[in-house]
Backbone as a ProteinNet text record, in pm:
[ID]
protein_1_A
[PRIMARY]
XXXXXXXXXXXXXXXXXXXXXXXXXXXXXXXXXXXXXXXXXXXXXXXXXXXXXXXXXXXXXXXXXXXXXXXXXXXXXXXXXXXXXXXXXXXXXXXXXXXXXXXX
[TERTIARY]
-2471.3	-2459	-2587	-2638.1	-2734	-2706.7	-2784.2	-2793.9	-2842.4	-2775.6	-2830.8	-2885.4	-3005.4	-3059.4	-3039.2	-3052.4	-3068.1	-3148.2	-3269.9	-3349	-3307.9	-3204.2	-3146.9	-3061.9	-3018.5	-2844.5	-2928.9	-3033.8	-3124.6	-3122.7	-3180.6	-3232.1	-3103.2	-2999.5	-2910.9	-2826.6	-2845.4	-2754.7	-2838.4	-3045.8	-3105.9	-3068.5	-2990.3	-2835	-2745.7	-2707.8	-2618	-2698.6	-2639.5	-2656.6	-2597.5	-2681.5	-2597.7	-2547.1	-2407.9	-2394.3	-2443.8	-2405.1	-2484.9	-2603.6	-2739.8	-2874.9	-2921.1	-2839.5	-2918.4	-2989.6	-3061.7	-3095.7	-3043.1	-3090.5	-3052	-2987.9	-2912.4	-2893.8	-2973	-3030.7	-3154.4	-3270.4	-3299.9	-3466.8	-3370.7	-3259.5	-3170.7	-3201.7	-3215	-3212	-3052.7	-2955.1	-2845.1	-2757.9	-2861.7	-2804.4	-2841	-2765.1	-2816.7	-2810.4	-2790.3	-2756.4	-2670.1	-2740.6	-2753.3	-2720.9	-2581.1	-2565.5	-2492.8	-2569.4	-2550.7	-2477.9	-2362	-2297.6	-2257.6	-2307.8	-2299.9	-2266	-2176.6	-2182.8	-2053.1	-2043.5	-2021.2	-2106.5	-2133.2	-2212.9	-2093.9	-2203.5	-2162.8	-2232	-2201.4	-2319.4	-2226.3	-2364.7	-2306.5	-2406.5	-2322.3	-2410.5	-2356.4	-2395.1	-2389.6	-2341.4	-2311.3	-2364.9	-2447.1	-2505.6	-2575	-2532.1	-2365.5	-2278.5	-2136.8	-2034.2	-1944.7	-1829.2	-1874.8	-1794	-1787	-1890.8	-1910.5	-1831.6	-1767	-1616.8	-1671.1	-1792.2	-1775.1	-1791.6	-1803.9	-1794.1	-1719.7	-1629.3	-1528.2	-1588.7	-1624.1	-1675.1	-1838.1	-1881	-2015.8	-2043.4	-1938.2	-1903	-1818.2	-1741	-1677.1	-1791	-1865.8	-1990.5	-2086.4	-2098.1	-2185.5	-2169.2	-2025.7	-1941.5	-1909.2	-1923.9	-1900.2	-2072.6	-2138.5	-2309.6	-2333.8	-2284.5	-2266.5	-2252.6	-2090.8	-2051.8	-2068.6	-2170.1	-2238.3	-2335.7	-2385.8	-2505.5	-2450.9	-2507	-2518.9	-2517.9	-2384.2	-2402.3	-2362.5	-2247	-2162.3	-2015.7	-1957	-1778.1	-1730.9	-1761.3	-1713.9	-1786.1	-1748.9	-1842.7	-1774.9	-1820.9	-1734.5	-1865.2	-1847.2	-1950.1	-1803.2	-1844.6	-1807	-1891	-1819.4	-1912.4	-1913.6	-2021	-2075.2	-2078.1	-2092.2	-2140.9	-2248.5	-2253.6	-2350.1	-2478.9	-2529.5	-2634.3	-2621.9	-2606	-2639.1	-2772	-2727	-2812.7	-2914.3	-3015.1	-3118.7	-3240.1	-3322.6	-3423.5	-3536.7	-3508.3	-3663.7	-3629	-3512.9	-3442.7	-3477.1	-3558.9	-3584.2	-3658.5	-3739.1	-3839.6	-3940.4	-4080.5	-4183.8	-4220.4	-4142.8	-4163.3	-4079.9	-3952	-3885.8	-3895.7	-3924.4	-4009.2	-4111.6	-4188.5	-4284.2	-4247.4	-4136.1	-4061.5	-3996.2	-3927.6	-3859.5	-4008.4	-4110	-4198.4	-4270.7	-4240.6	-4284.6	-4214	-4102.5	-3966.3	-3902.7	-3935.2	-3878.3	-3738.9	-3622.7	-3530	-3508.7	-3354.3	-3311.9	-3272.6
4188.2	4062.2	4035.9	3910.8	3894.9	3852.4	3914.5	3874.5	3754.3	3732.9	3544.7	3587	3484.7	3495.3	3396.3	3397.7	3283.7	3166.7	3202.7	3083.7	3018.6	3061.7	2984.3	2946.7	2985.1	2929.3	2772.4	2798.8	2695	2498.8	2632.7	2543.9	2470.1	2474.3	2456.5	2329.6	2405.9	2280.7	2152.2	2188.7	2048.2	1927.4	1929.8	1847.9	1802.5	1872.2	1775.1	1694.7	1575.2	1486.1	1404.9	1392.1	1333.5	1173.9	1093	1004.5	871	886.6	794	734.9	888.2	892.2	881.3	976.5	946	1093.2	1167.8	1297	1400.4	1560.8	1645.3	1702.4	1814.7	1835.6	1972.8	2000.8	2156.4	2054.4	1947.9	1872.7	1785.3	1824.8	1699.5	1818.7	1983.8	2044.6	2030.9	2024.9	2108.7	2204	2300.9	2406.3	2510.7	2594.3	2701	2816.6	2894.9	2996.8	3035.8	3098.3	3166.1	3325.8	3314.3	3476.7	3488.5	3623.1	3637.2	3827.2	3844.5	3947.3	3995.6	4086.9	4056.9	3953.6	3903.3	3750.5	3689.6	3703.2	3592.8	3571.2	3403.2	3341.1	3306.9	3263.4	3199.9	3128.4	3009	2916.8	2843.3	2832.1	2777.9	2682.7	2552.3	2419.2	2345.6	2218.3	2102	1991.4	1841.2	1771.2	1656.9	1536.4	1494.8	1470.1	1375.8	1393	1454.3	1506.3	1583.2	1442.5	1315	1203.9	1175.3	1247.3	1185	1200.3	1095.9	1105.9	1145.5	1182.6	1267.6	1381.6	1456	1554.5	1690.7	1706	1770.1	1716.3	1610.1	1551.7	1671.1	1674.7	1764.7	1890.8	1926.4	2091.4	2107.2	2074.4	2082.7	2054	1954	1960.1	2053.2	2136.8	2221.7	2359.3	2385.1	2487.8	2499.1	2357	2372.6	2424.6	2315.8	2365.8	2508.3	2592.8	2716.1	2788.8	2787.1	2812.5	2796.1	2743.1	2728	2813.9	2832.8	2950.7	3079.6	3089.8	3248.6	3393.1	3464	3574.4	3523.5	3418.4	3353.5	3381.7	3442.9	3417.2	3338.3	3361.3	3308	3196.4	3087.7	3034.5	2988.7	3001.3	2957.9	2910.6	2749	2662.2	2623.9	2699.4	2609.6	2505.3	2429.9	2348.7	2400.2	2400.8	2421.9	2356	2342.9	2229.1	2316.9	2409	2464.9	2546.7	2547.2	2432.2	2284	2222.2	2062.8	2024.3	1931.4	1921.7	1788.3	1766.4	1665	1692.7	1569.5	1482	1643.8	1766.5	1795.6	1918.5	1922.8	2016.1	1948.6	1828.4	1788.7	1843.9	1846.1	1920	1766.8	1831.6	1789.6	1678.7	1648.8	1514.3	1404.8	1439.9	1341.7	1290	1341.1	1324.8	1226.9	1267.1	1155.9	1068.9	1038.1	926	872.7	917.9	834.5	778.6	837.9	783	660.5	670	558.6	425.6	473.5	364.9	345.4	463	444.1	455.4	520.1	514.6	521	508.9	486.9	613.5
599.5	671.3	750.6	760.2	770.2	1006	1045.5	1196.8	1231.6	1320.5	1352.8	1484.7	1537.2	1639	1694.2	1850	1978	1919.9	1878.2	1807.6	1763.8	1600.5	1497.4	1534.5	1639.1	1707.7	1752.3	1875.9	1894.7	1808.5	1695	1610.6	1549.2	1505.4	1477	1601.8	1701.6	1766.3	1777.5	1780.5	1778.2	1680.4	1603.9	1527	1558.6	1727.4	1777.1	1882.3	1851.2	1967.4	2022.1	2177.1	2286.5	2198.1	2188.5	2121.5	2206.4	2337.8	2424.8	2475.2	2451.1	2465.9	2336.7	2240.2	2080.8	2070.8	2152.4	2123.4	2138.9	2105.2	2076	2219.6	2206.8	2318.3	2400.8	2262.9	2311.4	2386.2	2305.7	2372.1	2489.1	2507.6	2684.5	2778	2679.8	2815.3	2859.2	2788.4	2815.8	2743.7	2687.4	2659	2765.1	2780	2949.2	2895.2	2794.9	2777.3	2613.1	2558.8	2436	2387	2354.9	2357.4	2226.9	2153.7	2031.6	2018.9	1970.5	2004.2	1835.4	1722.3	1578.3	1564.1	1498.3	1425.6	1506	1667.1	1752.1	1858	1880.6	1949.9	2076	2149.2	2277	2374.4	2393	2473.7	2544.2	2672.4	2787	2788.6	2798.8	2807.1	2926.4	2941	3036	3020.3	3053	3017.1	3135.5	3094	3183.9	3258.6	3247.1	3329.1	3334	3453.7	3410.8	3356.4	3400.8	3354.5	3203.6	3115.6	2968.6	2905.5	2876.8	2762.6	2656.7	2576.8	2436.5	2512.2	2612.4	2646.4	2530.7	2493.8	2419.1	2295.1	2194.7	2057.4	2066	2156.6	2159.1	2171.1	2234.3	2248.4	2084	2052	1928.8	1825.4	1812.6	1720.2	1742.6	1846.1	1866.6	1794.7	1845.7	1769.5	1608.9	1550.4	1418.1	1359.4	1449.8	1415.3	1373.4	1514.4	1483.7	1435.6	1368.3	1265.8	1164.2	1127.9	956.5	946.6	1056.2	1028.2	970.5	877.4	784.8	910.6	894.9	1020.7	1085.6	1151.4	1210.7	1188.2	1273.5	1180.9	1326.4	1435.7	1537	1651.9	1717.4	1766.1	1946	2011.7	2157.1	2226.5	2305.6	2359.5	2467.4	2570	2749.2	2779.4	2832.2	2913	3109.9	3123.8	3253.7	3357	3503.6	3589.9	3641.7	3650.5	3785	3685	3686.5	3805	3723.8	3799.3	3761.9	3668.8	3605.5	3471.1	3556.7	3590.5	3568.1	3475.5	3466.9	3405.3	3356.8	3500.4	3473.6	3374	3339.5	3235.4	3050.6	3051	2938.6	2894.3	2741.9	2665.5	2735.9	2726.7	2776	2660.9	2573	2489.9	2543.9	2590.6	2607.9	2757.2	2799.5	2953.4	2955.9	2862.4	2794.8	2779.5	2701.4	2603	2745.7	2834.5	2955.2	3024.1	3055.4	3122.9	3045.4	2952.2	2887.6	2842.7	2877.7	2851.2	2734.5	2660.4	2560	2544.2	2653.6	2660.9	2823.6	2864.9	3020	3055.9
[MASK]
++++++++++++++++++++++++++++++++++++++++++++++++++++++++++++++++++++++++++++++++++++++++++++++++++++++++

């Protein structure tokens, strides 16, 4: 069986996205934590707000993400509040992209 890493877990959820902002939720900067135990994962994410009704549609898409990866049999994504998710938790592109107005 092949081992899955934090990376590919990574890489894998940059597929889900926020449905309201439109991007990923690794480049929103709310994923917090990446734990890979043989072939069960576990991540602790955020969201921008604790009000976001896809809240549960994103954690559940995250988890199926998961679960497709090769070396996966199990997948578990909490959602988090603490620490609070802001702006400076973005990847240094989309930071860009807000400073420029490309989105709100």
């Amino acid at each position: 069986m092949v081992a899955v890493t934090p990376e590919q877990v990574l890489e894998a959820l940059k597929q889900v996205k926020d449905p309201e902002i439109g991007f990923d939720i690794v480049n929103l900067g709310l994923v917090y934590d990446v734990q890979v135990d043989g072939d069960q994962v576990k991540v602790d994410m955020t969201l921008t707000t604790p009000a976001c009704m896809a809240g549960p549609i994103i954690a559940e898409e995250a988890r199926l993400a998961i679960e497709r990866l090769e070396g996966v049999r199990s997948a578990e994504v909490r959602l988090v509040w603490e620490p609070r998710w802001t702006e400076d938790r973005m990847s240094e592109e989309l930071k860009l992209m807000r400073k420029w107005g490309m989105f709100r």
